[in-house]
VOGU-3710 file (C-alpha; in Angstrom, 3 decimals, decimal comma):
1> xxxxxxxxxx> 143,189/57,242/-46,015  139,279/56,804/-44,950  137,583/59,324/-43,044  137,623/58,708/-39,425  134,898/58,391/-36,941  133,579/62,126/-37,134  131,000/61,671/-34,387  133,774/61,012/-31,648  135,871/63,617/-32,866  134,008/66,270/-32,173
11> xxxxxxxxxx> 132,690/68,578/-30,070  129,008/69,274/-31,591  127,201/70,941/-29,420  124,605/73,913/-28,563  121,426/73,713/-28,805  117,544/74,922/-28,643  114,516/73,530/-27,086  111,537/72,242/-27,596  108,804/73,136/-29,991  104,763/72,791/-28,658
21> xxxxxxxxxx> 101,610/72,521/-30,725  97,721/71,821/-30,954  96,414/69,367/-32,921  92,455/68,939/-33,780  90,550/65,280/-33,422  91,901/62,185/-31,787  94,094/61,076/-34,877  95,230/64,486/-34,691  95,838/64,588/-31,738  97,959/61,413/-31,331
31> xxxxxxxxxx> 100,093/62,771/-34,724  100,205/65,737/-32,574  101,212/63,285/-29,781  103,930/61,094/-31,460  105,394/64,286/-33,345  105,937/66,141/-30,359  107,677/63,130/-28,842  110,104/62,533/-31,596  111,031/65,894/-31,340  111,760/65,896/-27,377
41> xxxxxxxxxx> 113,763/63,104/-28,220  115,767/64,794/-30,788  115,961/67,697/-28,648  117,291/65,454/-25,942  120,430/64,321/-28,155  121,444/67,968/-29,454  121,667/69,000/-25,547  123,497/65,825/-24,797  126,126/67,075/-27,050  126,845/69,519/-24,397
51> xxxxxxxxxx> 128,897/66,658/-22,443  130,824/66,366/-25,493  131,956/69,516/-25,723  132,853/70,032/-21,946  134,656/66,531/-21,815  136,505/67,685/-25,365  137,838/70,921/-23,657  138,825/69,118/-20,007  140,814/66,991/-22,037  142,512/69,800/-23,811
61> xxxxxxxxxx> 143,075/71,662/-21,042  144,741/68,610/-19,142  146,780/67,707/-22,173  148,124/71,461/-21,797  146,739/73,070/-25,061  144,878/75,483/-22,537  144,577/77,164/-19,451  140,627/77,243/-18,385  140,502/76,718/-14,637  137,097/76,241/-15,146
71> xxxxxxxxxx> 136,792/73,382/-17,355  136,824/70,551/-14,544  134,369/72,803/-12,285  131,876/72,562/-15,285  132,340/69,304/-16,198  130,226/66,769/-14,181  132,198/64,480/-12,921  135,111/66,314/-13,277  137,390/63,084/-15,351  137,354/62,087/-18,513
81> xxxxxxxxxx> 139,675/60,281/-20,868  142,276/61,999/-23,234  140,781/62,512/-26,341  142,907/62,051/-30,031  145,802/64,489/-30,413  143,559/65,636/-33,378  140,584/66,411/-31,372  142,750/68,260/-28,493  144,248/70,302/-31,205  140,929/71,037/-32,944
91> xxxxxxxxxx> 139,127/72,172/-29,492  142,511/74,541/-28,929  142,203/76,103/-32,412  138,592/76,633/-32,238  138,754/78,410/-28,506  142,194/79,961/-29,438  140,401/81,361/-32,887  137,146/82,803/-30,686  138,888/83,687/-28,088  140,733/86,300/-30,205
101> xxxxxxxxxx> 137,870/87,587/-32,006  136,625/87,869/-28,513  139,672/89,810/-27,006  140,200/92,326/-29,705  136,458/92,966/-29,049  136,640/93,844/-25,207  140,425/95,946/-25,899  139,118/98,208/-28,379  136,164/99,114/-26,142  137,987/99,367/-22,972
111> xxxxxxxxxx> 136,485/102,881/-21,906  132,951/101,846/-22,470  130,349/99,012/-21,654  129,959/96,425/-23,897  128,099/93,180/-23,840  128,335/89,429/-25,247  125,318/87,169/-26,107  126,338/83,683/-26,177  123,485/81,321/-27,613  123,518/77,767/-26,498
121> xxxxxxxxxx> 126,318/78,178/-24,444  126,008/74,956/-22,250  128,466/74,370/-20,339  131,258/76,928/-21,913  133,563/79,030/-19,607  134,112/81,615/-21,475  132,710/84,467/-19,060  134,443/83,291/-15,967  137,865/82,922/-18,094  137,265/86,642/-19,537
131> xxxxxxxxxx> 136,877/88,186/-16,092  139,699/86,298/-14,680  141,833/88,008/-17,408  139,956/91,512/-17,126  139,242/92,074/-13,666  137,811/95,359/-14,157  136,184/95,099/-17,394  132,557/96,325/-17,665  130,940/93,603/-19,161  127,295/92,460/-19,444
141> xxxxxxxxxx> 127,060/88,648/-20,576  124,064/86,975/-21,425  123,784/83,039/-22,572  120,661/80,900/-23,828  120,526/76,964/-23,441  117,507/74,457/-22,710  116,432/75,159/-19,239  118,455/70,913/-18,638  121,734/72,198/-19,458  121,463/75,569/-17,773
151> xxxxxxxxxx> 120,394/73,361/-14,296  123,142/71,437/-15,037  125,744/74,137/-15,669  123,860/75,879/-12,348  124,134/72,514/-10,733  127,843/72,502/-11,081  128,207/76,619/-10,521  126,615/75,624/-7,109  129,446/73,102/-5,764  132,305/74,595/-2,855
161> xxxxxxxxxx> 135,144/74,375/-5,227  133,712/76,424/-7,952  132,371/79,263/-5,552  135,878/79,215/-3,888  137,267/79,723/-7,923  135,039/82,308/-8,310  135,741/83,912/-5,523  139,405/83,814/-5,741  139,703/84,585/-9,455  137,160/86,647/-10,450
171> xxxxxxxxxx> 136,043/88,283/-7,305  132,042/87,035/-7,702  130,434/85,325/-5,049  127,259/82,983/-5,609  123,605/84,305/-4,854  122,639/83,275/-1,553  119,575/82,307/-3,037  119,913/80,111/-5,501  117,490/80,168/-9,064  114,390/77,919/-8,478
181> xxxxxxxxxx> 114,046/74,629/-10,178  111,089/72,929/-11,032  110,266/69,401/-10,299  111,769/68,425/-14,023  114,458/70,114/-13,383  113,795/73,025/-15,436  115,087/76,740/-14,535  112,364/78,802/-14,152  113,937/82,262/-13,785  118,158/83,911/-15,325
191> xxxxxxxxxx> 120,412/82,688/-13,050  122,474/86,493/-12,159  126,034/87,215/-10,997  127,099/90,391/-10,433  129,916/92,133/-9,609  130,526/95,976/-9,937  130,000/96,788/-13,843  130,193/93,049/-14,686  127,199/90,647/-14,853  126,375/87,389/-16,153
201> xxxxxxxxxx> 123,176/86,077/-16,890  122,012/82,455/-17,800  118,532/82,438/-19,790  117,181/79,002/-19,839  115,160/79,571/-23,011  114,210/77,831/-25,958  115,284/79,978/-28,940  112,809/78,962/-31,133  110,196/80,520/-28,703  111,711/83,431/-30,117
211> xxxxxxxxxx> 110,693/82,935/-34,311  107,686/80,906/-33,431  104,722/82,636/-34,887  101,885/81,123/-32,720  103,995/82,663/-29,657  103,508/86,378/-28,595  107,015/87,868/-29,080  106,313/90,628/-26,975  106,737/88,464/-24,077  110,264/87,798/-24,810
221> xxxxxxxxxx> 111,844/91,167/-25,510  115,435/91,571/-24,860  115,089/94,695/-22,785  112,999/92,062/-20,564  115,935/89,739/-20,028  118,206/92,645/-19,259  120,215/92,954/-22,679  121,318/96,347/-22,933  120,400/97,734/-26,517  122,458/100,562/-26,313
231> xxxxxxxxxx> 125,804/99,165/-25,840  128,618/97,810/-28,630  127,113/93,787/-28,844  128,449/90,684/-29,779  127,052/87,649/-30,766  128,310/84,374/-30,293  127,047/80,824/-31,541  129,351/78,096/-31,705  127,806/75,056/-33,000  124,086/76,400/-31,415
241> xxxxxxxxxx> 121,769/77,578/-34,956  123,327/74,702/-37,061  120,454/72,661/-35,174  117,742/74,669/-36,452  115,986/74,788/-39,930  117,667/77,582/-42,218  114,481/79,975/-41,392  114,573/79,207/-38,109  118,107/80,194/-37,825  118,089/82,887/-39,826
251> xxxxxxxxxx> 115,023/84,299/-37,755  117,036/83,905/-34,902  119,938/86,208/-36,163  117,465/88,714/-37,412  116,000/89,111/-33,907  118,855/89,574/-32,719  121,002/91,470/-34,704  117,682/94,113/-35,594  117,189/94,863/-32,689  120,211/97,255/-32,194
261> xxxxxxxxxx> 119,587/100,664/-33,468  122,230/100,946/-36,283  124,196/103,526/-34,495  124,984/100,700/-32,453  128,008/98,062/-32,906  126,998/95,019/-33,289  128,835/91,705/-34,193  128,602/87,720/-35,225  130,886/85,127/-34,409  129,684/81,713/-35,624
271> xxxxxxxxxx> 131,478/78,482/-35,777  130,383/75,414/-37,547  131,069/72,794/-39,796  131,257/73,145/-43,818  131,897/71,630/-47,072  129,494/68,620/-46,677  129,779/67,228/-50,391  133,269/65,699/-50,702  133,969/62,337/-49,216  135,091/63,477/-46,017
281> xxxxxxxxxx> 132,057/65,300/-45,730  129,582/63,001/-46,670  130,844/60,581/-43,839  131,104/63,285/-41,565  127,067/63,928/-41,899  126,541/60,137/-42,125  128,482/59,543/-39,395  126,916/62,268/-37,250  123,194/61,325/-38,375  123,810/57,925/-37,295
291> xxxxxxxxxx> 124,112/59,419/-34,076  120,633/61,377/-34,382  122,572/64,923/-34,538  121,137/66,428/-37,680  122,762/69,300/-38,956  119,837/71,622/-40,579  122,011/74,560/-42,048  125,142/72,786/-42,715  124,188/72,860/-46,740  122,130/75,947/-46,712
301> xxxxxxxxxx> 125,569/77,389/-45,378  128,316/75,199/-46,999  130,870/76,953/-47,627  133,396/80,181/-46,727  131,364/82,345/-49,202  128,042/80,944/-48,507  128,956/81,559/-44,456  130,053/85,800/-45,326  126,667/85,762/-47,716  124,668/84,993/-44,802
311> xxxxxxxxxx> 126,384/87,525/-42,571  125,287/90,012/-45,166  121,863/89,602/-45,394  121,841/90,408/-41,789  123,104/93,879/-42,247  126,824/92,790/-41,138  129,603/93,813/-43,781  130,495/96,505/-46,240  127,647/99,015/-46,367  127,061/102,471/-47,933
321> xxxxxxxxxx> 127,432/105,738/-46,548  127,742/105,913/-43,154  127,622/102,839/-42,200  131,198/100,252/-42,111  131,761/96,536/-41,448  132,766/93,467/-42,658  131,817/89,566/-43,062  134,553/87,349/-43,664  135,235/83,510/-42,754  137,643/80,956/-42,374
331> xxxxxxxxxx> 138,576/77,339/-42,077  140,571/75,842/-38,971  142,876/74,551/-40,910  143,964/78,180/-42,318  143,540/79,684/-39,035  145,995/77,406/-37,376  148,520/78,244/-40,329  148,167/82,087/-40,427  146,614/83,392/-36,982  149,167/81,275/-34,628
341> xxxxxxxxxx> 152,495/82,388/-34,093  155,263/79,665/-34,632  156,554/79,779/-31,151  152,568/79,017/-30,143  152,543/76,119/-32,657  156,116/74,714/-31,678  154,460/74,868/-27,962  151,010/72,974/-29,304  153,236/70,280/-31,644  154,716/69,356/-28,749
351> xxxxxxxxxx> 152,407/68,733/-26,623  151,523/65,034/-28,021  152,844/62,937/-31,188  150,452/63,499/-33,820  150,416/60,773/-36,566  147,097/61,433/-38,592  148,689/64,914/-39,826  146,229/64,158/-43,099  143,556/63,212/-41,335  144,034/66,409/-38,709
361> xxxxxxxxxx> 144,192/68,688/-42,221  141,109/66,751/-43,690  139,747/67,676/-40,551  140,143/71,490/-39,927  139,193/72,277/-43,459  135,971/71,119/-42,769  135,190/73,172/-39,873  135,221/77,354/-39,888  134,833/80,663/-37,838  132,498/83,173/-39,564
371> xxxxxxxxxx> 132,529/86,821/-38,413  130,395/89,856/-39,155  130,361/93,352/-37,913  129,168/97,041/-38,290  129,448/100,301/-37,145  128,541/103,915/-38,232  131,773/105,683/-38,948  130,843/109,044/-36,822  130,056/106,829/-33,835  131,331/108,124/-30,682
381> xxxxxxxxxx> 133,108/104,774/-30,089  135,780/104,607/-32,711  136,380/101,990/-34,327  134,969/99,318/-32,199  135,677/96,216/-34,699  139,299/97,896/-36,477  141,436/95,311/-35,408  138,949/92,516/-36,855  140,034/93,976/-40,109  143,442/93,247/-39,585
391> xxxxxxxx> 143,183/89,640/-39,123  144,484/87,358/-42,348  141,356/86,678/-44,478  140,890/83,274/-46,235  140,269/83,242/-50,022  137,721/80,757/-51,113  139,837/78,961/-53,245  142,257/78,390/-50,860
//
């Protein structure tokens, strides 16, 4: 059976801004010019890919695969079309997947605070869903986008009917004054919500601000945005440093993730897509580069082993003396196998008639969750990533 059309079948989004220069001379200058432009425009179709994503969960969420009272309020327009049983499975397994990693995260550190740093989070729910299910967690949450989609996201945040869901399930009300936007639309300032010991903060920021040499780092600092770097962390990027070159991305991950004294607990969760040299593969890049989405890591990174590797050199697995943690990956397809309960899947199979069971396979192998953690074993907060060890863990060969 061919390969179907990858590009509509997924939800590839995240994202990072854009990237300024000087150039010397007038035919410098114009280079200078015309580069910059074709990179706006690229940047332009990554954070469209945000739509896809939000219209790819609605759609789950109406077909019944999940509960996210949320999803319509951040979707503009609020409608969209049912997408392919095979895509509305795909988005369940993927938020299903995180989700846990997630949850076993806030349980085992119910008695202290702990924060989540989501990068290119768009138009995701995630926070609002979390405190609807933990009232009375304390939780810090922090999430980077292009200043477009975090005035979009803000634009939406902004209507009655999602103040009157915030209000009712997770107790939050709306700033009275609202974040500042700039003629273009851009954010100027973190958009805050607070409530008690939980806050959430949108950072319309350009990550690669944050690895760009010819910038002064200082001026971005994470104490600056209000990250806490004294609290268990985790990091989140679903679909977000795929976009940028390997350095870039790994730059990203090491600013991030050194940061944290190593007393600290600290955490990746990344989700992307893998094994681009088999046939399936190879369409799915052709198929998504026809669309302009280029996928800059997907082959520095192509593979379950390649994806715990990279974990590693960023300080996240097994380590010497005092120091514990883990890396370890796996595909959707094995995670809807193993991490699922039947009941769950007898619930999910019935939700539509699925007749491209190869093609959903084909699929879900070529898409996986990576996560990393560590810890210092005579850390006050025991054990903060324990039950991440329990999860089943995906052999390579499989």
């Amino acid at each position: 059976m061919s390969a179907p059309q990858i590009p509509n079948l997924h939800t590839l989004r995240r994202g990072v801004g854009r990237r300024g220069g000087r150039g010397r001379g007038v035919a410098s200058g114009v280079a200078e010019s015309n580069n910059e432009t074709n990179q706006t425009r690229k940047d332009a179709i990554v954070q469209s890919t945000d739509t896809d994503a939000a219209t790819s969960r609605l759609s789950a969420v109406e077909a019944g695969y999940l509960d996210d009272p949320f999803a319509k309020l951040l979707t503009h327009g609020g409608n969209v079309d049912r997408r392919l049983p095979l895509m509305n499975r795909g988005t369940y397994v993927r938020t299903v997947a995180i989700d846990r990693l997630v949850d076993e995260f806030l349980r085992s550190t119910r008695k202290c605070a702990r924060q989540i740093i989501s990068l290119g989070a768009g138009s995701d729910s995630r926070f609002f869903r979390l405190k609807t299910k933990y009232p009375d967690i304390c939780l810090s949450y922090h999430e980077f986008d292009f200043p477009t989609n975090t005035a979009a996201k803000i634009h939406q945040m902004q209507t009655p009917s999602f103040a009157h869901s915030l209000k009712g399930l997770c107790n939050m009300d709306l700033p009275s004054s609202s974040t500042s936007l700039s003629n273009d639309g851009a954010q100027n300032d973190s958009f805050q919500l607070q409530a008690d010991s939980c806050h959430y903060h949108l950072h319309p920021l350009d990550l690669r601000t944050l690895t760009n040499p010819k910038r002064n780092q200082d001026q971005i600092n994470l104490s600056g945005l209000g990250i806490s770097l004294d609290v268990p962390t985790l990091l989140l990027s679903e679909c977000c440093l795929i976009y940028l070159p390997p350095e870039d991305a790994d730059s990203v991950l090491s600013y991030f993730t050194s940061a944290f004294h190593p007393a600290i607990p600290v955490a990746v969760v990344i989700y992307e897509p893998i094994r681009p040299h088999d046939a399936f593969g190879r369409t799915m890049v052709s198929n998504l580069t026809a669309r302009g989405i280029h996928l800059q890591t997907l082959h520095a990174h192509d593979s379950l082993a390649a994806q715990k590797e990279r974990l590693g050199k960023h300080g996240l697995g097994s380590m010497a003396g005092k120091e514990t943690g883990g890396a370890e990956a796996a595909d959707i397809d094995f995670i809807w196998q193993t991490w699922i309960e039947e009941a769950e899947k007898g619930r999910v199979e019935g939700l539509e008639w699925m007749d491209e069971v190869e093609e959903w396979r084909l699929l879900a192998r070529h898409y996986c969750v990576a996560w990393g953690w560590r810890e210092t074993s005579d850390n006050v907060i025991d054990s903060v990533f324990e039950p991440w060890a329990q999860l089943p863990m995906q052999d390579e060969g499989a």
